[in-house]
N, C-alpha and C positions, 0 to 999 in steps of 0.2 A: 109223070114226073117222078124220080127215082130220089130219096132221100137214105139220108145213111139212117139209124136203128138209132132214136130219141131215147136216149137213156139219162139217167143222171137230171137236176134239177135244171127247170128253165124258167124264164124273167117272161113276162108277157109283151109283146112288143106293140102294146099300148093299138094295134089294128088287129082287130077281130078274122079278115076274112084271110091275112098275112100268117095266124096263129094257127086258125085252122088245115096251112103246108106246110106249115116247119112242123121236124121232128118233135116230140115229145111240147107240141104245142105253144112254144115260143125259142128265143134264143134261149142257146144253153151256157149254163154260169161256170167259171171255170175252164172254159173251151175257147178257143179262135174259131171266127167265123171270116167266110169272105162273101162280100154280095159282088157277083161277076153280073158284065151288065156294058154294053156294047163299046160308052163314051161314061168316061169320068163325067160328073157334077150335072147327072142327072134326078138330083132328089134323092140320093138316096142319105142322105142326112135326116131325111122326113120318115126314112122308115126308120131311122136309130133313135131318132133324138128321144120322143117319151120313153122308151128303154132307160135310155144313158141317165134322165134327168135323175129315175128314182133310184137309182147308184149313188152310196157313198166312198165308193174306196176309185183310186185312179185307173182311169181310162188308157188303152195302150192304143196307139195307131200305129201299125206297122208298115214301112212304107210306103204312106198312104202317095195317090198322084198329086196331089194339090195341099198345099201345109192348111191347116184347117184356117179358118177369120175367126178369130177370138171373138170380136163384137160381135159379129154373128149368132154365133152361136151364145153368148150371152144375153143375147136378145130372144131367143129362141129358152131360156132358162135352163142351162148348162156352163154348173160352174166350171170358165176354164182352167182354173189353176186345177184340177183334176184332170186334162188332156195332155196327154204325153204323148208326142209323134215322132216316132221311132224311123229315120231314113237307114235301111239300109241299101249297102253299096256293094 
């Protein structure tokens, strides 16, 4: 598996074995990432969400497939008034 050159600070994405493939050992802070992955709303909210929760500044989603579920993810402990879902067209 080919990754780009882990530079610059990263967040722990809260899964150990997840940390140990990403670049520079978790997501990187200040960067856009994308998780590609066959079909939308395959869990991959479960690889972000301990990431997101320990964030305090807002979250950007950029044209994500599915508008996120607030309760959801509130239930999951992510505040949503800090998700911002950016459709572009």
């Amino acid at each position: 598996m080919a990754h780009a050159a882990g530079e610059g600070r990263t967040l722990p994405s809260g899964h150990a074995a997840l940390d140990a493939q990403l670049p520079g050992g978790g997501w990187p802070v200040g960067a856009s990432c994308e998780i590609l992955q066959p079909q939308a709303g395959q869990g991959e909210w479960r690889l972000l969400l301990p990431a997101l929760r320990s964030l305090t500044q807002a979250v950007v989603l950029v044209a994500p497939p599915y508008v996120p579920f607030g309760p959801g993810l509130a239930a999951q402990g992510l505040s949503v008034q800090q998700v911002l879902a950016q459709a572009l067209r």
